[in-house]
C-alpha positions as CSV (number, residue, x, y, z in Angstrom):
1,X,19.1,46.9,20.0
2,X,22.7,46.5,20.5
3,X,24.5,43.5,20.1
4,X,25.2,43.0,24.0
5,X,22.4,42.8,25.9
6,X,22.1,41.7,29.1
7,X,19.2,38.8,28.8
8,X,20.0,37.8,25.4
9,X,22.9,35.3,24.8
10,X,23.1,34.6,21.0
11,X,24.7,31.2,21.5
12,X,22.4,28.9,23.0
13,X,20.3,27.4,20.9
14,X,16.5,26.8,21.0
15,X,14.8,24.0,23.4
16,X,13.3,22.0,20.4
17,X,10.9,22.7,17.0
18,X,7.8,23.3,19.7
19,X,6.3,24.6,22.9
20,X,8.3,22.7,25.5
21,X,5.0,22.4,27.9
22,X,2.9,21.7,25.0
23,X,5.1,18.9,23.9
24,X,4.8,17.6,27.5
25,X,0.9,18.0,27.5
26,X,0.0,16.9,24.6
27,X,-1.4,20.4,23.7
28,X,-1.4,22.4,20.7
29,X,-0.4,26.4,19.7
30,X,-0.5,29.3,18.0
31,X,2.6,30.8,17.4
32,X,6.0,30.2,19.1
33,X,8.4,32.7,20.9
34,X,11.9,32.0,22.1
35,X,13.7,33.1,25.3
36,X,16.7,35.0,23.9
37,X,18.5,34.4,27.5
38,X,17.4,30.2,27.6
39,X,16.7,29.0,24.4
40,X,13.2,27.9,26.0
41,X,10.5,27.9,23.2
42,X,6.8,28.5,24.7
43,X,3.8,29.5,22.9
44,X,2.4,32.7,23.0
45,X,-0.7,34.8,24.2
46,X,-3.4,33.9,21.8
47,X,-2.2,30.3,22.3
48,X,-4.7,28.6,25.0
49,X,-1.7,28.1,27.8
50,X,0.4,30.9,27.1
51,X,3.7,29.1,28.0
52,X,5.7,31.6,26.4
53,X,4.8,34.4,29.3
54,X,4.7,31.9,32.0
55,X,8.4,31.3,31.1
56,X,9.3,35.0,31.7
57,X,6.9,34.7,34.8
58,X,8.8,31.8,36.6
59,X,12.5,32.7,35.4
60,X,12.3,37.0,34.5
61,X,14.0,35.8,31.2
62,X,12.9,39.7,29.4
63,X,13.3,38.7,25.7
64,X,12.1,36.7,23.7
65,X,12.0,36.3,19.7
66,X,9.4,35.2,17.5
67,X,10.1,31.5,16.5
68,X,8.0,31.7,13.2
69,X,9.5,31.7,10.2
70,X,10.7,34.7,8.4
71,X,10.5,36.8,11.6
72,X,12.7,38.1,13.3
73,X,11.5,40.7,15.8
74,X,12.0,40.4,19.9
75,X,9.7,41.6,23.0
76,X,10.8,42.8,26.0
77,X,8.1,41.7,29.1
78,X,10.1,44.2,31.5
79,X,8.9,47.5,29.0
80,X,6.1,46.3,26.7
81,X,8.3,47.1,23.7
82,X,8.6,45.2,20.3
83,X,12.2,45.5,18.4
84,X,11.9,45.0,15.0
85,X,15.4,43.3,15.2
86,X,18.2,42.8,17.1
87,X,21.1,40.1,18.0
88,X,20.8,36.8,15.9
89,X,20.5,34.1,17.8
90,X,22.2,30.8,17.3
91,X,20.3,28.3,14.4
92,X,17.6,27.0,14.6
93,X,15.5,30.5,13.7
94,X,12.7,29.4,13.6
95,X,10.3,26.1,14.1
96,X,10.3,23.6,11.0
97,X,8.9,25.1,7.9
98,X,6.3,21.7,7.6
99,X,4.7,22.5,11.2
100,X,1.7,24.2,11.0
101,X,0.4,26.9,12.4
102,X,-1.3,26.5,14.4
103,X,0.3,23.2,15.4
104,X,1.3,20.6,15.4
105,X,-1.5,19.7,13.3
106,X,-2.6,16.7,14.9
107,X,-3.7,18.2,17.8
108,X,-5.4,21.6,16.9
109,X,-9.1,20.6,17.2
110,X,-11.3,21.6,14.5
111,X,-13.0,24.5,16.7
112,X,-9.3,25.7,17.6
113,X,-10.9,29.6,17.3
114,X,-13.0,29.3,20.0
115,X,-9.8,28.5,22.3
116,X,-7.6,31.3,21.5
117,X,-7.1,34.7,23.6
């Protein structure tokens, strides 16, 4: 990827340390992605809502980058395609190193497998 792209903007920063619907619902996640364009922070496809897709539904935001510590990789909805890097976006990277995945702790229940896709 180059380093202007149109749908990413580097310097907006990310919604929060978790899924903004989540957060709002009281649910729980797998893993996190970020809306390189937004900032927005959703969770992704094997999480039970699937916010992170939804966003791209709703708004056609195309990228978004993992939000999981030490990685750094971006997919574009529009093509299908992973990059394995590309613009850095502005700080935070990624969600708090104490969160757990998946998270936040508190709320995964204990049969959390049976409720992933």
């Amino acid at each position: 990827m180059s380093q202007a792209i149109e749908g990413i903007d580097p310097a907006v920063p990310p919604s929060g340390p978790g899924c903004v619907e989540c957060e709002q619902a009281r649910g729980w996640w797998v893993h996190l992605r970020r809306c390189a364009q937004c900032g927005h922070i959703g969770c992704c496809d094997s999480s039970p809502a699937r916010h992170a897709t939804a966003h791209f539904t709703a708004t056609g935001h195309p990228f978004v980058q993992s939000y999981e510590p030490g990685e750094d990789w971006f997919w574009d909805y529009r093509s299908g395609e992973m990059y394995g890097a590309g613009p850095e976006l502005a700080p935070p990277r990624d969600h708090p190193s104490s969160q757990t995945v998946p998270g936040p702790r508190d709320r995964v229940p204990a049969d959390w497998q049976d409720h992933i896709h």
